[in-house]
N, CA and C of each residue as an Amber inpcrd file, in Angstrom:
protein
   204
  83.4640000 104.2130000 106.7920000  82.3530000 103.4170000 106.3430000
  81.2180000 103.4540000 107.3530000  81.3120000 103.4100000 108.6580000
  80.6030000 103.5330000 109.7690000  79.5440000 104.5520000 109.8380000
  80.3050000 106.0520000 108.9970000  79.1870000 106.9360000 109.4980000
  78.6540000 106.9290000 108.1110000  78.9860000 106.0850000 107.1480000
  77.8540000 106.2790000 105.9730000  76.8300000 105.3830000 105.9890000
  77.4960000 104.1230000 106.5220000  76.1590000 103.0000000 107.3110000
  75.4730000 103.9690000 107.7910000  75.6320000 104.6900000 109.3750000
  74.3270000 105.0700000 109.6950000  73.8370000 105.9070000 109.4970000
  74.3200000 106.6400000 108.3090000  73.6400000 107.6900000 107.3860000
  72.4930000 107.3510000 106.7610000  72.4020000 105.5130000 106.6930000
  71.4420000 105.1250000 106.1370000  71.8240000 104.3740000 104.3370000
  73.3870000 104.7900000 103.9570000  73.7240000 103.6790000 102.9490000
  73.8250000 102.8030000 103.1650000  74.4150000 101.4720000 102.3930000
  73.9330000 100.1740000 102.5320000  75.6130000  99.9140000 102.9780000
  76.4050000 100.9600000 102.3870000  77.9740000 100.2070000 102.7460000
  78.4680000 101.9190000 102.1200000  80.0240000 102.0730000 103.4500000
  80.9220000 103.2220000 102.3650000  81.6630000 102.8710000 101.6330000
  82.5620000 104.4910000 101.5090000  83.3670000 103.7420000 100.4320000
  84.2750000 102.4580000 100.1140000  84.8000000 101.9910000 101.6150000
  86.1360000 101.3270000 101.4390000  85.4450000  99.6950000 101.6330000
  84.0960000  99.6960000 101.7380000  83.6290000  98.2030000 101.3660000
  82.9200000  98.1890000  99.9770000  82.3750000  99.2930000  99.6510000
  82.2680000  99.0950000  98.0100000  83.7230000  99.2320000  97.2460000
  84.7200000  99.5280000  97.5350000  86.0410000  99.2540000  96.8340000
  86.2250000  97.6660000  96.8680000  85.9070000  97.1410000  97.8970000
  86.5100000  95.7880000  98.2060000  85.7770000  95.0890000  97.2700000
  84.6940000  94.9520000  97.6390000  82.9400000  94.8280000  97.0960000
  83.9800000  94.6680000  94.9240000  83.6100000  95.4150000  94.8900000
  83.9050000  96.0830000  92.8830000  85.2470000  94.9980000  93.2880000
  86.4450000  95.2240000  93.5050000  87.9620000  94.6930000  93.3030000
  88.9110000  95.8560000  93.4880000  89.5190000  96.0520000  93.9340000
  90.3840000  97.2760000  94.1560000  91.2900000  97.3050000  92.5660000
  91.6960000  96.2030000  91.9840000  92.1440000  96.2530000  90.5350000
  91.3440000  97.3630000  89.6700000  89.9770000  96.5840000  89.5530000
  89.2620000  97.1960000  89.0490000  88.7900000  98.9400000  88.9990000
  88.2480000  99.0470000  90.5960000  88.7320000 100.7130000  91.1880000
  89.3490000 101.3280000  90.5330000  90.5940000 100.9720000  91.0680000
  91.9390000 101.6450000  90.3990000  92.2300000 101.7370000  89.1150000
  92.2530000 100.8800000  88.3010000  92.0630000 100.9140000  86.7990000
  90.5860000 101.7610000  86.3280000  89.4720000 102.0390000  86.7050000
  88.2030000 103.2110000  86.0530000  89.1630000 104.0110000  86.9150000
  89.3140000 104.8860000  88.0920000  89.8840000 105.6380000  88.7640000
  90.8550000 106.6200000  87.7060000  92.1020000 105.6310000  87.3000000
  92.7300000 106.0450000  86.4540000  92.3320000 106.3660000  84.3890000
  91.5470000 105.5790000  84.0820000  90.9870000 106.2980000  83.1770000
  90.2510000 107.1810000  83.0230000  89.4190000 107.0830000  83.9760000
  88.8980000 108.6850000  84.3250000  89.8540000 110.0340000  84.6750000
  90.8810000 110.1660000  85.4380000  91.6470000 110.7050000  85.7440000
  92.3220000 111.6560000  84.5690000  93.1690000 110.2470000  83.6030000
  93.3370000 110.4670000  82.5440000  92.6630000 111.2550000  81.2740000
  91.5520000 110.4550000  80.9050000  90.6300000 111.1700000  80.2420000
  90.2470000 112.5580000  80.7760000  90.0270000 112.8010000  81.2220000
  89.9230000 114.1560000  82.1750000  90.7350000 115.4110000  82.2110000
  92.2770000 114.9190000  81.5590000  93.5640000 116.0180000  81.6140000
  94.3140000 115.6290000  82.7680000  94.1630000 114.6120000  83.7090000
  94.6830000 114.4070000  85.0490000  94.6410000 115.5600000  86.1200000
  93.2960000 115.8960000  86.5290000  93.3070000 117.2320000  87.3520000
  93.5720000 116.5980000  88.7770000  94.3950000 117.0960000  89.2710000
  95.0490000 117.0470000  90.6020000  93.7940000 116.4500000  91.6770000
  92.7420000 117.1220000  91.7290000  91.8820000 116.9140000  92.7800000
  91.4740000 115.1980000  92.3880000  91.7190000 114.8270000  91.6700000
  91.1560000 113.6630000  91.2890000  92.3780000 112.1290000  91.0840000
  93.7210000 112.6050000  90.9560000  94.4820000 111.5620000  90.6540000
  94.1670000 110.4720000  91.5680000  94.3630000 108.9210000  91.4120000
  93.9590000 108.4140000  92.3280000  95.1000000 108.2310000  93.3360000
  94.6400000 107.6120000  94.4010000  95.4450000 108.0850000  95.4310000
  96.2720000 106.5680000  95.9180000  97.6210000 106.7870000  96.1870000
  98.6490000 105.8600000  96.3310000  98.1560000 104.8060000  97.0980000
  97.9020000 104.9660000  98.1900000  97.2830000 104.0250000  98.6520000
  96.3100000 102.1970000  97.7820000  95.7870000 102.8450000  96.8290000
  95.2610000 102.0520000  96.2400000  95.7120000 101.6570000  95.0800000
  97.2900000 102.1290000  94.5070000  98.3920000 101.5960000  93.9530000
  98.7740000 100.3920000  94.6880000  99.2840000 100.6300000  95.7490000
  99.7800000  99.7540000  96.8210000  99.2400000  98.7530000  97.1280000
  98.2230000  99.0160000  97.1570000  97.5020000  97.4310000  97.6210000
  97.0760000  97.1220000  96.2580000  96.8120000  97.5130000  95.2370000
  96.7610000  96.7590000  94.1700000  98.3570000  96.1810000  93.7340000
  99.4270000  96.4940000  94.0840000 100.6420000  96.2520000  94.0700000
 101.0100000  95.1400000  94.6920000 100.3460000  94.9870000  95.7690000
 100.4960000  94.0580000  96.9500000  99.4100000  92.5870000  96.6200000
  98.7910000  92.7980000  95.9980000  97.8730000  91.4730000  95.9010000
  96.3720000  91.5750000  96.5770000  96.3070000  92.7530000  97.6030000
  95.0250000  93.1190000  98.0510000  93.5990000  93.6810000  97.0720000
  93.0040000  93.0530000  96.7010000  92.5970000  93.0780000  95.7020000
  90.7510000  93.7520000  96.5560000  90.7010000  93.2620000  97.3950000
  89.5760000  92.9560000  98.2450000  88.9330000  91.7210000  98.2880000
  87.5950000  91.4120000  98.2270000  86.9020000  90.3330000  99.1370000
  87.3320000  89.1290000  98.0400000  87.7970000  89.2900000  96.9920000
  88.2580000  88.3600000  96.3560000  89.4950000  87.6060000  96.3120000
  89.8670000  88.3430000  97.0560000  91.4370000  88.3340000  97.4860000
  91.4840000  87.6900000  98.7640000  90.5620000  88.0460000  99.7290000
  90.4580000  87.6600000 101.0790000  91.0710000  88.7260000 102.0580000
  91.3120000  90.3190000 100.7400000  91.7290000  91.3560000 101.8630000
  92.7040000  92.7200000 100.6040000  92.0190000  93.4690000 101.3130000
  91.9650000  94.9280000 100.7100000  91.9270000  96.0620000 102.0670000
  90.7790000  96.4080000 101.8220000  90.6390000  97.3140000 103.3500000
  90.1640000  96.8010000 104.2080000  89.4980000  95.4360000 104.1490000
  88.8640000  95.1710000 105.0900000  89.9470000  93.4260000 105.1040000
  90.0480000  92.4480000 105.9660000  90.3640000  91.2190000 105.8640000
  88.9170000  90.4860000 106.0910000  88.6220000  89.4540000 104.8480000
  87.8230000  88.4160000 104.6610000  87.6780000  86.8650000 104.9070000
């Protein structure tokens, strides 16, 4: 996230995940995926099973990738 801040975005990826809901993420993630044929380069990635598994939802949660 650091070097896209000073790239000059406003936030990277893993605080706009938090930012949206990681539920949410993950659920477009996977319909896209799906819809798509499920091409490999794109499945979403376990990680964000897991913490949607776990209750980490992000800033709504009080913690995803970042703790709030």
């Amino acid at each position: 996230d650091g070097l896209m801040e000073a790239a000059g975005f406003k936030m990277g990826p893993f605080k706009l995940m938090d930012l949206i809901g990681l539920d949410i993420n993950y659920s477009v993630s996977n319909i896209v995926w799906e819809s798509l044929g499920k091409p490999a380069r794109l499945q979403p990635a376990h990680l964000q099973k897991e913490k949607v598994s776990n209750g980490d939802l992000g800033k709504k949660t009080g913690k995803g990738f970042y703790t709030y």
